[in-house]
C-alpha positions in Angstrom: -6.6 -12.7 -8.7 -6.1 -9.2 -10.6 -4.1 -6.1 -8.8 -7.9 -4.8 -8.6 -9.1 -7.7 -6.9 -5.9 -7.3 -4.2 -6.4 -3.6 -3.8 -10.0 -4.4 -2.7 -9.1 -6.2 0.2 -7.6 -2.9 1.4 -10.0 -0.5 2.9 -9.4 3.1 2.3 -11.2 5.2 4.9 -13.9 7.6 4.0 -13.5 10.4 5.3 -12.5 14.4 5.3 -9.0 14.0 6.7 -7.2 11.2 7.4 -7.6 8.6 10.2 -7.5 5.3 11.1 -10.2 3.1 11.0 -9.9 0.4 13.9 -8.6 -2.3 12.3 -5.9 -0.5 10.3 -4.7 1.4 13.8 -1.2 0.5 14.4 -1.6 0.0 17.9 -4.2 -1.9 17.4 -2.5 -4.1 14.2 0.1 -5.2 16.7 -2.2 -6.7 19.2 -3.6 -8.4 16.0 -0.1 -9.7 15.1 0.2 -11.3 18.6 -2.5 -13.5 18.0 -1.1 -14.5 14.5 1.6 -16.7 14.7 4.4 -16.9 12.4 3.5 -21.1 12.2 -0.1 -20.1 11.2 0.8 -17.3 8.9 2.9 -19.9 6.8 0.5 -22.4 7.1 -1.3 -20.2 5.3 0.3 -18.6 2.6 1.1 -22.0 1.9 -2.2 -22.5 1.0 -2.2 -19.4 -0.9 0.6 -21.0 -2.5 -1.9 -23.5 -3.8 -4.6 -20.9 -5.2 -6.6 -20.5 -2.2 -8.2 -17.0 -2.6 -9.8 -17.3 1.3 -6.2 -18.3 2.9 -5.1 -14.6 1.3 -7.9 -13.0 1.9 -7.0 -13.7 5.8 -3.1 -12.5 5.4 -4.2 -9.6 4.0 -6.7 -9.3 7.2 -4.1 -10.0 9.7 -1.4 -8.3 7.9 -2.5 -5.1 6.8 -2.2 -2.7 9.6 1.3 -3.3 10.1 2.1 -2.5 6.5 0.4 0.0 6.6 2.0 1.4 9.9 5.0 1.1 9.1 4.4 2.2 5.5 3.1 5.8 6.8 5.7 6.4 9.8 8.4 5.3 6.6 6.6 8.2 4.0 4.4 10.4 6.4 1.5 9.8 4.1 -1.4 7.9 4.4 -2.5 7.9 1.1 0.7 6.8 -0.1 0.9 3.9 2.8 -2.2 2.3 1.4 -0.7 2.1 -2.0 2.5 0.6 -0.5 0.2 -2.1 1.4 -1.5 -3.0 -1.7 1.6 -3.3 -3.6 3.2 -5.6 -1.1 0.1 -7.8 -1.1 0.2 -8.1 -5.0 3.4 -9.0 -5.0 2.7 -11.6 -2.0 0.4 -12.7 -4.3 2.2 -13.1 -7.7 5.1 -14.4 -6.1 3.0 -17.3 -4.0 3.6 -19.8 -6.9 7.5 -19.5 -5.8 6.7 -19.4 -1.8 9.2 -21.2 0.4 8.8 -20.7 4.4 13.0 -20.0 4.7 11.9 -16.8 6.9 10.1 -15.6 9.4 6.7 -14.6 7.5 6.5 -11.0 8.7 10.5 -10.6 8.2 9.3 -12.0 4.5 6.5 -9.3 4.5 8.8 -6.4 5.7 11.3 -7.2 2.5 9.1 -6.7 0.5 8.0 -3.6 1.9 11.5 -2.3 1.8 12.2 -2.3 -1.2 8.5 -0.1 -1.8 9.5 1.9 0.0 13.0 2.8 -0.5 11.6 3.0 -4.5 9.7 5.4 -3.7 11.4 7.3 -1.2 14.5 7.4 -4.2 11.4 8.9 -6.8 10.6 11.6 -4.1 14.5 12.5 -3.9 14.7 12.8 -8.0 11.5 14.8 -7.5 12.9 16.7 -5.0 10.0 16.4 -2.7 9.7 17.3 1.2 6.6 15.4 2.0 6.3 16.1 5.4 6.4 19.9 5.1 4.6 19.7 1.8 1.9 17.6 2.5 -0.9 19.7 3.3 -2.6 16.4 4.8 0.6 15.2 7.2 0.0 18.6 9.5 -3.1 16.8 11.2 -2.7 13.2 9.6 -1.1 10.1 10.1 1.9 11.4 12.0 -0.3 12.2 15.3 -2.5 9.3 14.5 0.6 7.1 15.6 1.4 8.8 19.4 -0.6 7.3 21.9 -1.1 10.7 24.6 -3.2 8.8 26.7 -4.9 11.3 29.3 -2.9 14.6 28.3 -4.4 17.9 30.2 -5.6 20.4 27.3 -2.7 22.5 28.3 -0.3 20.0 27.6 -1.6 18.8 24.5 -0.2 21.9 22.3 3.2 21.3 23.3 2.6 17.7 23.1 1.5 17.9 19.3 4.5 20.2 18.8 7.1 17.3 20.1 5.4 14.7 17.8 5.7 16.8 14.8 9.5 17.3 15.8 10.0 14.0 16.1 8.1 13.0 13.1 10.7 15.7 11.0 13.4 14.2 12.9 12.4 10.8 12.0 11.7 12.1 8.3 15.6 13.5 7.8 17.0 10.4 8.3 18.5 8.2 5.9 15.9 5.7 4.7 17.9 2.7 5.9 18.1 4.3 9.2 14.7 4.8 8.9 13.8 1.9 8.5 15.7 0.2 11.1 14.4 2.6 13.6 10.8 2.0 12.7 11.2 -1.7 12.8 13.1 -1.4 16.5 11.1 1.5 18.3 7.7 1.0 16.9 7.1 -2.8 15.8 9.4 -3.9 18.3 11.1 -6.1 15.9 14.3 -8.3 17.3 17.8 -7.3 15.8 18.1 -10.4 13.9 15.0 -9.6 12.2 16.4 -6.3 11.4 19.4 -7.8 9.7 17.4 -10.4 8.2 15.4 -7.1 6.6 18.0 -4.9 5.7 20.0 -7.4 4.7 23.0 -6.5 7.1 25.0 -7.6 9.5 24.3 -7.3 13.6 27.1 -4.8 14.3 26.1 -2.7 11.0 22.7 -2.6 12.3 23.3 -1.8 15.7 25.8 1.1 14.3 23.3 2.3 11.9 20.4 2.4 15.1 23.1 4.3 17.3 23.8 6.8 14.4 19.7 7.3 13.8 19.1 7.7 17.6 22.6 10.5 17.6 20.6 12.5 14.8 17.4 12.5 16.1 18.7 14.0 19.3 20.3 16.2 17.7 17.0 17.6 15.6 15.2 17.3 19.0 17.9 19.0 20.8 17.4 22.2 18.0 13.7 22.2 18.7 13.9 22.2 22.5 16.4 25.1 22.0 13.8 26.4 19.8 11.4 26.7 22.9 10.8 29.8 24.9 12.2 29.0 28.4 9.9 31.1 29.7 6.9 28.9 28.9 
């Protein structure tokens, strides 16, 4: 199977500003994931292991949204997610022939992912980048696609926009390993073993570097709400 062939598998949607289609919403990818189990995902890629296209075809399926999740809340780009995604399946892929189930599958996925990431994270630094003020698509993209508001009267929904955004820059001045470690904890709910296992660090490291990532962001939070007009 050709990088072509993987990146088909991986629907981009089609349309004039970024959203998610319904299977690649993250809230809906993790309800997906609960019905996946880690025995049935190896099972699996242990048949991809042996060449069968179908077996990866279904990874990819049940799979996808959480890459891609996590992807965009790691880069604050949609665009960029998708390519991330496709990446890690390719390399799931090429690297099947060598498959051993010695972790969990998703923990397997997420290493992957990791080091994607944190590449390019490292190319935007030499670049000098600042997606998410740069991005002219992150202002109404992928960001706001990940809050849930639920039944928000209109005249909340201004300031609750404004609090995602601030915690989305929050989120985005973080150190990519704290990053990381706090997408995997706060928004795929991943145990702190798994953590470790994906950042490859100890338990105390990890729960250090989560205590240092949650001091910073209210910090950044605390400068927005100061920010605000008490007035209002």
């Amino acid at each position: 199977m050709t990088a072509a062939s993987v990146a088909g598998l991986l629907p981009y949607p089609v349309m004039p500003e970024p959203e998610w289609p319904s299977n690649l919403d993250p809230s809906v990818s993790k309800g997906t994931e609960e019905t996946c189990s880690d025995e049935e995902s190896v099972r699996l890629m242990l048949r991809v292991k042996e060449g069968d296209v179908r077996a990866f075809e279904r990874l990819v399926v049940l799979h996808q949204g959480i890459m891609i999740g996590a992807a965009a809340r790691m880069l604050g780009n949609l665009d960029d997610a998708h390519d991330i995604a496709q990446q890690v399946f390719i390399r799931v892929w090429k690297s099947a022939p060598r498959y051993e189930p010695t972790a969990k599958f998703t923990t397997w996925l997420f290493t992957i992912m990791r080091n994607l990431v944190f590449n390019e994270t490292r190319r935007r630094a030499r670049r000098k980048e600042t997606p998410l003020e740069n991005d002219p698509d992150v202002e109404d993209g992928p960001q706001r696609q990940f809050a849930d508001p639920g039944a928000i009267a209109p005249d909340q929904q201004v300031q609750h926009e404004e609090l995602e955004e601030a915690l989305e820059k929050a989120m985005s001045a973080l150190p990519e390993k704290q990053r990381l470690a706090v997408v995997l904890r706060r928004h795929e709910e991943m145990p702190y073993e798994e953590i470790c296992a994906v950042l490859k660090m100890s338990l105390p490291a990890v729960k250090s570097l989560l205590f240092r990532a949650r001091v910073e962001m209210r910090r950044h939070l605390a400068a927005f709400l100061d920010d605000e007009d008490p007035g209002e």
